[in-house]
C-alpha positions in Angstrom: 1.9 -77.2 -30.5 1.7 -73.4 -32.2 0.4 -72.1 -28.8 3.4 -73.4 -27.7 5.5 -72.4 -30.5 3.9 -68.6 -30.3 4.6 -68.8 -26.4 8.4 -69.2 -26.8 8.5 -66.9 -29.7 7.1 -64.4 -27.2 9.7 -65.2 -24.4 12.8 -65.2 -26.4 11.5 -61.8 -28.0 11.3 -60.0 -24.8 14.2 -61.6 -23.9 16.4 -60.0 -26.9 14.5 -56.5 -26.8 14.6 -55.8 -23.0 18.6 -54.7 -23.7 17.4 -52.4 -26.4 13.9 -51.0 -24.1 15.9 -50.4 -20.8 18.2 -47.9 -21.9 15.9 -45.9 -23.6 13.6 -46.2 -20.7 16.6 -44.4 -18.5 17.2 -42.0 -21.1 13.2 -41.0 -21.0 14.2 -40.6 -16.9 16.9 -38.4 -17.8 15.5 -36.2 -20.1 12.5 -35.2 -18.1 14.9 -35.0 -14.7 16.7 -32.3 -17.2 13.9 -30.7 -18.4 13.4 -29.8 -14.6 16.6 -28.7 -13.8 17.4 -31.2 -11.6 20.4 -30.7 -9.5 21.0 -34.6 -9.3 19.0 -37.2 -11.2 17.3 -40.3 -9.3 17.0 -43.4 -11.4 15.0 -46.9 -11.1 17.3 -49.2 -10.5 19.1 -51.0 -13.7 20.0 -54.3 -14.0 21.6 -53.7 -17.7 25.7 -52.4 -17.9 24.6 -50.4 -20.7 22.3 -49.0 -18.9 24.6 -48.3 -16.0 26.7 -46.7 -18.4 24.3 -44.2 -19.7 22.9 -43.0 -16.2 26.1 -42.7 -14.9 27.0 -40.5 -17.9 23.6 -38.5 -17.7 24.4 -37.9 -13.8 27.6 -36.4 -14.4 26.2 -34.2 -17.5 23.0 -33.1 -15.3 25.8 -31.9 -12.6 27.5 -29.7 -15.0 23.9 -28.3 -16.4 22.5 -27.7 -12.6 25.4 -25.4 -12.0 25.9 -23.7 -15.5 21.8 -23.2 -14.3 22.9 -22.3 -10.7 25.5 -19.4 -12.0 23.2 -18.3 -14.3 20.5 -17.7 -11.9 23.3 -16.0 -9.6 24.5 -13.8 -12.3 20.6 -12.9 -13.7 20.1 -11.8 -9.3 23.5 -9.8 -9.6 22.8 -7.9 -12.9 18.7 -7.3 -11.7 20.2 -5.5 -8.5 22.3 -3.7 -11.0 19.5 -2.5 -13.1 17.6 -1.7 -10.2 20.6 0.7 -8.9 21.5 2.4 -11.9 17.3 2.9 -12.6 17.0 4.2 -8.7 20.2 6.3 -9.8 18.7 8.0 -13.4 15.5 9.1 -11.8 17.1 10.6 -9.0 19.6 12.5 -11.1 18.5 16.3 -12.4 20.1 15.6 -15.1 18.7 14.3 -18.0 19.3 10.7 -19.4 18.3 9.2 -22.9 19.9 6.1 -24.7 19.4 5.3 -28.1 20.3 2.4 -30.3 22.0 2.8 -33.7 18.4 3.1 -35.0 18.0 6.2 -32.8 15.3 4.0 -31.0 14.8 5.1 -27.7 15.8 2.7 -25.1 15.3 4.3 -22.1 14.7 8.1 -20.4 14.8 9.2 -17.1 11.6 11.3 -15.8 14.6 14.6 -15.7 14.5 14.0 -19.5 10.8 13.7 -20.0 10.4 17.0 -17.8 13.4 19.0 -19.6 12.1 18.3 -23.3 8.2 18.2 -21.8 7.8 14.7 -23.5 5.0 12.8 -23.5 5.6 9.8 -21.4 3.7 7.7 -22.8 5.6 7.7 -26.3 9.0 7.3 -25.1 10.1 3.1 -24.8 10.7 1.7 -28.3 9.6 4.8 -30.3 12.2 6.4 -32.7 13.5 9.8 -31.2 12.3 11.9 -34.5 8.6 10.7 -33.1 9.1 11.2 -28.9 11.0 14.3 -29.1 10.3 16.9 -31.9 13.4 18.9 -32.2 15.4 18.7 -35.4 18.4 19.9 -34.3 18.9 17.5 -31.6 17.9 14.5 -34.1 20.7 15.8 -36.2 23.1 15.9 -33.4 22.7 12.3 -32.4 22.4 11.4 -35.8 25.8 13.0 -36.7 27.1 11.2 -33.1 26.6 7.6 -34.2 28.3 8.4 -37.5 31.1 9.7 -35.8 31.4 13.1 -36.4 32.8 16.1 -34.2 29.5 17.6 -33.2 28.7 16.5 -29.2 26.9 19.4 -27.7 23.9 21.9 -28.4 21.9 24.3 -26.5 18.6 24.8 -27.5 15.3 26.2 -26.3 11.9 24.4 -25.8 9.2 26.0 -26.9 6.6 25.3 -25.0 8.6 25.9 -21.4 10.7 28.1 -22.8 13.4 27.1 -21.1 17.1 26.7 -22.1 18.5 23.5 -22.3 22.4 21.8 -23.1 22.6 18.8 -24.7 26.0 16.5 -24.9 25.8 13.6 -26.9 28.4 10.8 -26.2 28.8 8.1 -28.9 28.7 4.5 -27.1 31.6 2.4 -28.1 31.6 -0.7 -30.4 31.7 -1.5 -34.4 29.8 -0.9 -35.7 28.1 2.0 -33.3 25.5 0.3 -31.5 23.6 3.8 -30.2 24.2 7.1 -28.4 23.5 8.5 -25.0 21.7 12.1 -24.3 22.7 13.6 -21.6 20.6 17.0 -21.1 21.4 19.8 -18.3 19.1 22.8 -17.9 20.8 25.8 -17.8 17.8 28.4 -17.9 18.6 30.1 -14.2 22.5 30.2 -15.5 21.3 32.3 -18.7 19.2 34.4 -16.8 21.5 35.1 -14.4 24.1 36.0 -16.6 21.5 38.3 -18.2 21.2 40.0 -15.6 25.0 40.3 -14.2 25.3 42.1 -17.7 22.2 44.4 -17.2 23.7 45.2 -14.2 27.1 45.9 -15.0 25.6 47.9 -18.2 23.3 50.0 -15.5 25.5 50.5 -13.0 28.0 51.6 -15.8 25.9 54.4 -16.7 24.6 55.2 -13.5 28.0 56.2 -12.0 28.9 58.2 -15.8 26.2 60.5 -15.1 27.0 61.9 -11.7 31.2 62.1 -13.0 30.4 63.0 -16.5 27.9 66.5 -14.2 31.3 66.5 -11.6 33.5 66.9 -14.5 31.8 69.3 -16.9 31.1 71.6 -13.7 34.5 71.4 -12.9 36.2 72.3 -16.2 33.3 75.4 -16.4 35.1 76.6 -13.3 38.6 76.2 -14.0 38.3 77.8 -17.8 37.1 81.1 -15.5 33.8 80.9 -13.9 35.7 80.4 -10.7 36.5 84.0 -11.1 32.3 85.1 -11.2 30.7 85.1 -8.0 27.4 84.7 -9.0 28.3 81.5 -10.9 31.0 79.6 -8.6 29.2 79.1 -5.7 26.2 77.6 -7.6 28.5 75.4 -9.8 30.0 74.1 -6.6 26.4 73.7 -5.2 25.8 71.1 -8.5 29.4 69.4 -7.5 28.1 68.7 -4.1 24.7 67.8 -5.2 25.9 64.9 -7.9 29.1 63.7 -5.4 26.3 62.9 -2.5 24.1 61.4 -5.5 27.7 59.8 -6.5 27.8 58.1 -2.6 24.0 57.3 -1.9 24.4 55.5 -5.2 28.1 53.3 -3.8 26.1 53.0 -0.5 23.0 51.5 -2.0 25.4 49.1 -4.4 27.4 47.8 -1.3 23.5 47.5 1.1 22.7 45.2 -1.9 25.6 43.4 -2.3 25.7 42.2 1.3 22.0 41.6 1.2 22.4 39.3 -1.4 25.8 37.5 -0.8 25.3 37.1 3.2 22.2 36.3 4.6 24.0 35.4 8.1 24.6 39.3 8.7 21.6 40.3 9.8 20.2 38.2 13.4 16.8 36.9 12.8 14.9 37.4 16.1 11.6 38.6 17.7 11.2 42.3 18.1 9.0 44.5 18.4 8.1 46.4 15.2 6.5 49.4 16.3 9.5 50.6 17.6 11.3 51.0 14.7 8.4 51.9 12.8 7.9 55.1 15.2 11.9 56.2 14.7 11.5 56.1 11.0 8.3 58.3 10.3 9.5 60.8 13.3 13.0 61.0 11.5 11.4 61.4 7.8 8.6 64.2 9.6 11.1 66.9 8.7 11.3 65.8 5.1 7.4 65.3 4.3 7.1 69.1 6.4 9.2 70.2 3.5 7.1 69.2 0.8 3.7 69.9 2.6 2.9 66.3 3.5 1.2 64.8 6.1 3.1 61.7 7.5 0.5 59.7 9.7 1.2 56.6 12.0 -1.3 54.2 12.7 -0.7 52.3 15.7 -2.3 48.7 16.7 -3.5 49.3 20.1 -1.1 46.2 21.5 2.8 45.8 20.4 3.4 44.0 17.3 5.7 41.5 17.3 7.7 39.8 14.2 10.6 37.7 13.0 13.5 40.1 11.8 16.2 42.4 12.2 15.8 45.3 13.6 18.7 47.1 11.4 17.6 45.3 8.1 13.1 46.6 8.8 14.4 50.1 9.6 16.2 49.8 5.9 13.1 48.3 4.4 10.6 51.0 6.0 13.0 53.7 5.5 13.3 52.7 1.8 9.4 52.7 1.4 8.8 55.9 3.0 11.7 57.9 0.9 9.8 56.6 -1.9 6.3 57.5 -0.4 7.5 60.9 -0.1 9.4 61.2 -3.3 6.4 60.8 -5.6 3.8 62.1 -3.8 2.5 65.9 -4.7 2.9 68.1 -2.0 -0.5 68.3 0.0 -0.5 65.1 0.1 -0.3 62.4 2.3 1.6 59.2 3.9 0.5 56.9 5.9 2.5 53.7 7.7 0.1 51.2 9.5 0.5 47.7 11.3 -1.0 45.2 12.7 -1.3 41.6 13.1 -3.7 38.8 11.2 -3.1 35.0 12.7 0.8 33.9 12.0 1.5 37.3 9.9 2.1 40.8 10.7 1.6 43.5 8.0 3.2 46.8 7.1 1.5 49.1 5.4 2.8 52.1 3.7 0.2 54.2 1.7 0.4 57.3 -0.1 -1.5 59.7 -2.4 1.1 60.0 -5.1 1.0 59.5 -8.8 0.2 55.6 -8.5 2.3 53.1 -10.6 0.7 51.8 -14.2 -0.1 48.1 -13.7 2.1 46.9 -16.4 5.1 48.3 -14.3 3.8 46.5 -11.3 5.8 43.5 -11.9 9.4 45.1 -12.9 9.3 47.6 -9.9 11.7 45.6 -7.7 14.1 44.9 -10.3 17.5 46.6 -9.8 18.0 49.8 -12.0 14.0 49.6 -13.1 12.5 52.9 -12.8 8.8 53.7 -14.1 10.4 57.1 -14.9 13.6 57.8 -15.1 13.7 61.5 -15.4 11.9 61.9 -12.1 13.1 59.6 -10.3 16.8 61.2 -11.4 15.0 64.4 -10.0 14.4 63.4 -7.0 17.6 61.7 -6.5 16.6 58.0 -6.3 19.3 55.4 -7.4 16.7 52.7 -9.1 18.2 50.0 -6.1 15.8 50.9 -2.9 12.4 48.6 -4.1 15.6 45.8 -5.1 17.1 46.0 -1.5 13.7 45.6 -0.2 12.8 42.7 -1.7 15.8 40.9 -1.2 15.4 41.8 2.4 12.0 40.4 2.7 13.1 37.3 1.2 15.9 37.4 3.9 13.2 37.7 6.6 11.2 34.4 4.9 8.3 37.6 4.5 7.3 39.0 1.2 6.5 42.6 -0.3 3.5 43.3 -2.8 2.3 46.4 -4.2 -1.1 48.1 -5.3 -1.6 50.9 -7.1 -4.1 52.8 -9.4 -2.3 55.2 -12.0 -2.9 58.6 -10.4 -4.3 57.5 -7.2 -1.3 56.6 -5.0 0.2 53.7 -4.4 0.0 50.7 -1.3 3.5 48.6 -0.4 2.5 45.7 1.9 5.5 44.3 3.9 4.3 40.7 5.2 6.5 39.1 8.0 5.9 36.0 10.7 4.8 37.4 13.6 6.7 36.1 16.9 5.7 35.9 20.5 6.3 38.8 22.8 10.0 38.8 24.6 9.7 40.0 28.4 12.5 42.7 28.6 
């Protein structure tokens, strides 16, 4: 009788529960289907309304989280493509790029950055900008930025490069400020140039006062009665002459430069054969060095040379090396032009005996104006802009131009050029 009894008590309890257990048996189905972002949600089948009720209401809420999920997922792909573009655009830029939070925390730097403020790139990400980047006054600038002041730019050196660099600081928008970006531009060729465009003008300036300031004082001389004294006049007029063609090698020299460097395109690039213009300068300079008691000497290669250039713009450059040759070498002395050709080169070779260049002026030689001495080279009438015009027309040529010398010993200019193949005529 109580097996019975416990029997039925058993039956009837499963009986009352199984409404209660069946539901939450779906919702146990539901909540792992969610938990793997399932687009749609498959169910045992139900026997229980409720139950019915709850799956059906499940389905339609796992349809509305599968494609919330699925335009996330889109969105996430669309903004990764868009960090990828903008990160392929900052380290492709030469300018450099830092952002910083309101914390001035660095958030990111381009590698133009990390080479303009010679950072080390291992302490950039996540490290305050007062730790990556040791420059006060730039702190202070992007710390004035995020408050909101006026200050956006600064140019600065670094002092390990030494180069010159501009910084604009642009305050991101929002409240309150939520950072600053850096942008940095290096302007260290632009300074140097404009260095030297007022070098220039302040040489060239002086150069053309001295011949007119010699023109004029001669001239007034003359006119307040030494035109009257013939053994005066004529010598004053000699001077007049003597600064005027000064005046116009000078004008000449400026407008060979100018075109040398403004217009690579006027000279035609092409094989010829050196020695031929070689030859034509030393036999036109031969009257000169007999003047001063020099010996001019041509060594010849036993075979033409040939190189890539124009024939115009080398007579300029061996012209310009053998005035100089000549200029500063004591008479007995002697000059000697050479050539010949080593693998994919040829070389020119001017040598002389003269009084040799100190090696601490080596460098500055080719620099327009620069003269080593300035009385002499005044005495013997150069304009400080034949070693510039050579250069530049080297460079023109793709060749180069170096110098050795010994102080007292004389002095060796090297012209280096590709050599080309022989043209038949």
């Amino acid at each position: 009788m109580l097996l019975a009894t416990l029997v039925a008590a058993l039956v009837v309890s499963r009986i009352l529960i199984r409404p209660l257990i069946e539901p939450l048996g779906v919702l146990n189905q539901v909540a792992r289907q969610l938990a793997k972002a399932a687009p749609s949600l498959e169910l045992d089948d139900t026997s229980d309304q409720e139950s019915e009720q709850i799956a059906a209401v499940f389905q339609n809420v796992s349809q509305h989280v599968a494609a919330h999920i699925a335009d996330l997922q889109t969105e996430q792909h669309r903004l990764e493509q868009s960090h990828d573009r903008l990160a392929i655009v900052l380290e492709a830029m030469i300018e450099g790029v830092i952002a910083v939070d309101r914390d001035e925390r660095i958030l990111l730097a381009n590698a133009a950055a990390v080479r303009l403020l010679d950072l080390n790139s291992n302490r950039i990400s996540n490290h305050p900008l007062w730790e990556a980047v040791r420059l006060p006054r730039l702190q202070e600038l992007v710390r004035d930025s995020i408050a909101g002041l006026e200050q956006h730019r600064l140019e600065f050196e670094v002092p390990r490069t030494q180069s010159t660099v501009v910084a604009v600081v642009s305050r991101l928008p929002g409240k309150p400020c939520p950072g600053a970006v850096i942008v940095l531009h290096d302007v260290t060729d632009l300074r140097r140039l404009e260095s030297l465009r007022r070098e220039f003008v302040s040489n060239v300036s002086h150069e053309l006062k001295t011949p007119l300031a010699a023109i004029s004082a001669y001239t007034e001389t003359l006119l307040d009665g030494a035109l009257e004294e013939p053994g005066i006049n004529r010598g004053f007029v000699t001077r007049i002459e003597e600064q005027a063609e000064r005046l116009n090698t000078l004008i000449l020299d400026l407008l060979e430069l100018a075109r040398v460097e403004t217009n690579n395109h006027a000279y035609e690039i092409e094989p010829i054969d050196i020695g031929k213009t070689l030859v034509a300068s030393i036999s036109e300079h031969q009257n000169i060095a007999a003047s001063k008691n020099l010996r001019l000497i041509a060594v010849q290669p036993a075979a033409p040379t040939w190189a890539l250039a124009d024939p115009g713009g080398l007579r300029t450059i061996v012209d310009n090396l053998i005035d100089n040759a000549i200029n500063y070498t004591p008479e007995g002395g002697e000059v000697k032009v050479e050539w010949h050709q080593m693998g994919d080169a040829v070389s020119i070779n001017v040598i002389d005996t003269g009084v040799g260049i100190a090696k601490e002026y080596q460098t500055r030689i080719f620099e327009r104006f620069y003269r080593v001495d300035r009385a002499r080279s005044r005495e013997v009438g150069g304009t400080g802009l034949g070693l510039a015009i050579v250069k530049h027309l080297c460079q023109v040529f793709n060749g180069e131009i170096r110098v050795s010398s010994r102080l007292g010993h004389g002095s060796t200019f090297t012209v280096r050029l590709k050599a080309a193949a022989p043209v038949a005529n």
